[in-house]
Structures are given as structure tokens and as C-alpha cells.
N, C-alpha and C positions, 0 to 999 in steps of 0.2 A: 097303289098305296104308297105312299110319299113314305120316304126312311132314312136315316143318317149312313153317309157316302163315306168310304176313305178310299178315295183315291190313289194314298201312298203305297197301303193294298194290292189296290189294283194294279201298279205297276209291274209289279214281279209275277201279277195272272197270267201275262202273255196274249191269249188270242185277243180280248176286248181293247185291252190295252194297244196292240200291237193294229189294229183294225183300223184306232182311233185315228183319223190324217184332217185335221182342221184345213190344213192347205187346200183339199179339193174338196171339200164336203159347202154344202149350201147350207147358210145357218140364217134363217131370219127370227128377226124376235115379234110375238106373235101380242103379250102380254108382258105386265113387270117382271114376271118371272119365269115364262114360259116361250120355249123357243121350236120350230119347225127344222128339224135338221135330216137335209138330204147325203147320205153318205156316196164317195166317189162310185164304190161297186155295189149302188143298192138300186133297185128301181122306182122305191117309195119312200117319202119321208116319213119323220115321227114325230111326234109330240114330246119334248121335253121339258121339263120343271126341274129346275134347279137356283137356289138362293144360298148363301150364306147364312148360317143360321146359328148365334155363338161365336166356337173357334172353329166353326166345322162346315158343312155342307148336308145340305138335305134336298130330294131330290124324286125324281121318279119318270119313268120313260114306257110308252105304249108300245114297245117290243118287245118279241119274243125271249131275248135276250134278258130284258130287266126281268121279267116276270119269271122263270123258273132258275132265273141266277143270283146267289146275295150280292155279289158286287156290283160297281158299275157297272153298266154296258158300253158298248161303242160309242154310244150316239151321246152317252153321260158323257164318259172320258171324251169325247170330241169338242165339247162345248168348254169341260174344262182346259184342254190344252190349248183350244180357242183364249181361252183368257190370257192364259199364261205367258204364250209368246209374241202374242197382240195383233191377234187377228180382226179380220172386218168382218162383218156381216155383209149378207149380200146386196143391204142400201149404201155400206160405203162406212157405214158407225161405226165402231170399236165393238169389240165383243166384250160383255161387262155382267160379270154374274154377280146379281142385287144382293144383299142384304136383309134381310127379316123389315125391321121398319122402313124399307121404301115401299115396301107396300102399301102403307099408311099415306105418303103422299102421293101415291096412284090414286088411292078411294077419294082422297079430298080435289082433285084435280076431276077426277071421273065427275065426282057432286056438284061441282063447279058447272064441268062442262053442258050436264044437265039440268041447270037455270037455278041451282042452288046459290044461295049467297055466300059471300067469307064473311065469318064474323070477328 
């Protein structure tokens, strides 16, 4: 269940916060807004969603962590401090957490791609 993030929060949680290490974590982007992030001492990756949405962040992560925790988790906090200090992903791109309406130009690109017209 997707839900609004603070990360500022999160900072002074400790262990998720403290977990977080963009530097050795494997982050690919999967979709507009969702990313595969493998963490340095993990042996599985995870599914993560997160956009800008607002002034804020909204988000949601298929681990253990997100699910019986309110705040971010690791794998949230990893993506985020991915942005922050400008990290790559693991094709080489900049790590870039979307916005609400780029999603809009995913669906129109996606229609495109399958034989739709621009009008």
C-alpha cells in the first residue's frame, strides 16, 4: 500500500536510515516509478515505488521492513539518498525520483509505442 514518506523522519530512526548505503546497493529502474534495489548485505532484491508527489514523497517497498514499519525502510531511504548525492544506477543513468505527472508522459510514450497515434 503506497503512503506518504518523510524521510526527514527517518533520519533520526537509526537502523533503516543507517542501513541505507546507495554507494554499494544495486538500483535499477524497472518502470517510471518503480525501482529493483539490491542492498550491499542483502541477498535479494526488492521492489520499490517511489515519486514525488506535491512537496513530498509517496512511495512503498515489498519488504519486510516497509510492511510492519510507518516509516521508510532501507531500500526507500537508499533510493532516496541515491538522488540526493547523485548516484547511478546500475545502466550508468543518474538516479532520479519522478514526479506525479511524468507518469502521464510514460502512458502517452507506452500508446505510442504500441501503434497508437499522436494527435
Amino acid at each position: 500500500m503506497t503512503r506518504v514518506l518523510d524521510f526527514e523522519a527517518a533520519r533520526g530512526d537509526g537502523d533503516s536510515w543507517q542501513r541505507a548505503d546507495p554507494r554499494n546497493a544495486v538500483i535499477q529502474r524497472l518502470r517510471y516509478d518503480q525501482f529493483g534495489i539490491a542492498l550491499d548485505d542483502a541477498e535479494d532484491a526488492h521492489v520499490v515505488t517511489l515519486r514525488h508527489e506535491g512537496r513530498g514523497y509517496v512511495g512503498e517497498c515489498d519488504c519486510k521492513g516497509y510492511t510492519f514499519h510507518r516509516g521508510p525502510c532501507a531500500h526507500l531511504a537508499t533510493l532516496r539518498k541515491a538522488e540526493f548525492i547523485g548516484a547511478n544506477m546500475a545502466d550508468g543513468q543518474p538516479v532520479v525520483i519522478p514526479d506525479e505527472i511524468d507518469k502521464f508522459d510514460h502512458d502517452i510514450e507506452q500508446a505510442l509505442a504500441d501503434g497508437g497515434e499522436r494527435l
